[in-house]
C-alpha positions in Angstrom: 48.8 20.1 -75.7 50.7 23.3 -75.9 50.8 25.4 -79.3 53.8 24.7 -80.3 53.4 21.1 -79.9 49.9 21.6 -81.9 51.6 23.4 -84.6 54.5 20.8 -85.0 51.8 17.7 -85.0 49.6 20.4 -87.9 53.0 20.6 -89.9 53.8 17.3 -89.6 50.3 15.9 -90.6 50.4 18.7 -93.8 53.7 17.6 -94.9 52.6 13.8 -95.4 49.5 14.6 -96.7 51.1 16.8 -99.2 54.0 14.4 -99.6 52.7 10.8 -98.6 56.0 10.4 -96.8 56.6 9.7 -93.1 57.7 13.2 -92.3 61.0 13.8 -90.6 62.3 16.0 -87.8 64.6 17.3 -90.7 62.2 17.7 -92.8 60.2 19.6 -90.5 63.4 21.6 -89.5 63.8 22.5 -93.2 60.1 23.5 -94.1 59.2 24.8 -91.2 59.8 27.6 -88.3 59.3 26.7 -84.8 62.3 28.8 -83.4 64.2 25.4 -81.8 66.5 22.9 -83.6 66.2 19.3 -85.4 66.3 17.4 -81.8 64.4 19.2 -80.4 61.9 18.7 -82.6 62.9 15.3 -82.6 61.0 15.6 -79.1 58.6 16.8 -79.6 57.8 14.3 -82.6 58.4 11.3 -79.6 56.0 12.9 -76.9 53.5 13.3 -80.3 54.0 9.8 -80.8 53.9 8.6 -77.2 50.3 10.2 -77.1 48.8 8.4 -79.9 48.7 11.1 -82.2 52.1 10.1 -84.8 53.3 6.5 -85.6 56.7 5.4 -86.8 56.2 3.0 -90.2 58.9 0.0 -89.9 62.1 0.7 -90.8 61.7 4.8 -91.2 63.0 7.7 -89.5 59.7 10.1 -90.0 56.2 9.6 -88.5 52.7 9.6 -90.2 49.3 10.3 -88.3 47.2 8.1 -87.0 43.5 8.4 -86.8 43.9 10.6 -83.3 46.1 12.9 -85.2 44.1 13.3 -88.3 41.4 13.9 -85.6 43.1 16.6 -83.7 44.2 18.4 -87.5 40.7 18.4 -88.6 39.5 20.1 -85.8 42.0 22.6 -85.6 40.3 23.5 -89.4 36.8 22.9 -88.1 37.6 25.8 -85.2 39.2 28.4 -87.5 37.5 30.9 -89.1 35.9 30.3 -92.4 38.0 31.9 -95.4 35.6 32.5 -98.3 36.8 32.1 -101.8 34.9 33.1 -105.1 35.5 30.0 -106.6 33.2 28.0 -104.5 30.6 30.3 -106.5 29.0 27.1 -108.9 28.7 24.8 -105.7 26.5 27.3 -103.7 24.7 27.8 -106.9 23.7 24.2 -107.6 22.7 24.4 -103.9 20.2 26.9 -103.6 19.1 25.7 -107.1 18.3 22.3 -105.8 20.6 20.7 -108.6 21.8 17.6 -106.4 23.3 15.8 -109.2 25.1 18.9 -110.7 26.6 19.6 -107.3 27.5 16.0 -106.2 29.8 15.9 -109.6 31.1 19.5 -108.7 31.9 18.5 -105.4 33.8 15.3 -106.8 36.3 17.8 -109.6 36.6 20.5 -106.6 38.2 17.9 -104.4 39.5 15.0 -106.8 36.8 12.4 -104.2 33.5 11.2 -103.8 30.5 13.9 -103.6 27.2 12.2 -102.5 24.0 14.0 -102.2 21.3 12.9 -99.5 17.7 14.9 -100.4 16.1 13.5 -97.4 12.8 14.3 -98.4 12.2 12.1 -101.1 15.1 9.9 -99.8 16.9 10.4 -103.6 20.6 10.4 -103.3 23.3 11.8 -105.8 26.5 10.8 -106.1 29.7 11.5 -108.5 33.7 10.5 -108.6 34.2 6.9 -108.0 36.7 6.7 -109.8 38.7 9.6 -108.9 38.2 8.2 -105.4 39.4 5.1 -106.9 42.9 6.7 -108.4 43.1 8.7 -105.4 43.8 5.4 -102.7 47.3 3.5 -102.1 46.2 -0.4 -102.2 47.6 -2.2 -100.0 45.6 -5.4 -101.3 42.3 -6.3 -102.8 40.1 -6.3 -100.4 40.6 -2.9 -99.4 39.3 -2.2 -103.0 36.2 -3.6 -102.2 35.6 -2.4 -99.1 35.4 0.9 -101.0 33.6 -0.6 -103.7 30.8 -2.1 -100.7 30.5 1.4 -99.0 29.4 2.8 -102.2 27.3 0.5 -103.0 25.6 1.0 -100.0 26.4 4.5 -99.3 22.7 5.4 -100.6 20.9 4.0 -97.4 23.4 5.0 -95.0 23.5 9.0 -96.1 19.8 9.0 -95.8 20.0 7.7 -92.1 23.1 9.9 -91.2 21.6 13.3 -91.1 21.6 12.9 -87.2 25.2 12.1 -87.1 25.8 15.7 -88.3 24.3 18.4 -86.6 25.1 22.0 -87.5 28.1 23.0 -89.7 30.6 20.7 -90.9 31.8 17.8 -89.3 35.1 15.4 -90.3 35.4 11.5 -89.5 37.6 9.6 -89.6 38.0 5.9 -90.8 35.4 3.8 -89.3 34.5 6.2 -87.0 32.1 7.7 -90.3 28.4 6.9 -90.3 28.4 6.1 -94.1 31.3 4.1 -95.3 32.7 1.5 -93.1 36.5 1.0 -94.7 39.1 2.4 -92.4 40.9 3.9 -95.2 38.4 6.5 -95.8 37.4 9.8 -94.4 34.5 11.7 -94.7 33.4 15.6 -94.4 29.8 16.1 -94.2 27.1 18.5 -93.4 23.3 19.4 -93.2 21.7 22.3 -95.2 18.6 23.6 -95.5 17.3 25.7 -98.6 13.7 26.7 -98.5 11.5 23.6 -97.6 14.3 21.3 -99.0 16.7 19.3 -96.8 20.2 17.9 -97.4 23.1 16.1 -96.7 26.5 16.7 -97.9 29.4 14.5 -97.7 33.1 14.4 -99.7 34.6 11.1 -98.9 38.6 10.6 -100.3 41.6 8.9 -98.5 42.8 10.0 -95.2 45.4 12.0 -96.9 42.4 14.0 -98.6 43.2 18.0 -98.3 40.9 18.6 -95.3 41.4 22.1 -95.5 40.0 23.2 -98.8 37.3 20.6 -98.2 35.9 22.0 -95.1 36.2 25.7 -96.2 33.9 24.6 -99.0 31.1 22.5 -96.2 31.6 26.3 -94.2 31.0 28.2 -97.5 27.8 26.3 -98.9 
């Protein structure tokens, strides 16, 4: 994909998750500038969509991302350079202070999601925001309520067994692509730490329309 392409499927993905409204070539035209006009964007919008990465809802003229496109976007953040910001301050504090539960509800008001804690030591985990996760979905139906309801219920056994999953730095998945939650509304930004002798895994997990950038600036400041 060329970097203009990349940087059209970025803006489009930032506008609906900022919005949570198929984005339009217009829209794009208006917001944005990539130096060429509306149709032209238009085709680039088609070849995005073509390739998996955009999808047209039923009866709209904009696209929203599919999972391949929130994929490619968090990645693109994941590969950037980390931009530190003072305010993260508290959560690195509860971190080298070993305060899981203080830093699983930080974690949760930082981002408006879920924060969950794995000590994988003594196999304790920590976890905070249910229901801003909660306010923070679009329900299509019920049982997609308790498909999140399930994954948190069992998100204490999986986030014990996922540390493998993670690896060094930060790392994004998306819908049931993550190793602890299993409803393909969710994604989930995670990472290992180490402090002293103590080991730990991190993970936010909101809506795929979660703001994936200030999330994983946090995961690369802890």
């Amino acid at each position: 994909m060329n970097e203009r392409t990349a940087q059209i499927l970025e803006a489009a993905i930032q506008g609906f998750i900022a919005t949570g409204e198929p984005v339009s070539s217009g829209w794009l035209f208006d917001h944005y500038e990539f130096g060429i006009k509306p149709a032209m964007i238009r085709l680039e919008l088609d070849t995005l969509e073509e390739g998996g990465y955009l999808a047209k809802p039923h009866h709209s003229a904009g696209r929203v991302p599919t999972d391949a496109g929130y994929e490619f976007f968090a990645d693109r953040l994941l590969g950037a350079p980390a931009a530190h910001d003072s305010r993260e301050g508290p959560l690195r504090g509860f971190l080298e202070k070993r305060a899981w539960a203080d830093l699983s509800a930080q974690l949760s008001e930082e981002l408006g999601i879920l924060g969950v804690i794995a000590d994988l030591a003594r196999e304790a985990v920590y976890k905070a925001g249910l229901e801003a996760l909660v306010d923070c979905l679009e329900w299509e139906d019920r049982n997609e309520l308790r498909a999140v309801i399930r994954d948190f219920e069992e998100v204490d056994g999986r986030a014990t067994r996922a540390a493998e999953r993670l690896g060094n730095g930060p790392r994004v998945f998306i819908g049931k692509k993550s190793p602890v939650t299993k409803s393909e509304n969710l994604s989930v930004v995670g990472g290992n730490y180490r402090i002293g002798s103590a080991s730990v895994s991190i993970f936010a997990i909101g809506p795929k329309r979660m703001d994936y950038g200030k999330a994983i600036r946090i995961f690369k400041n802890l």
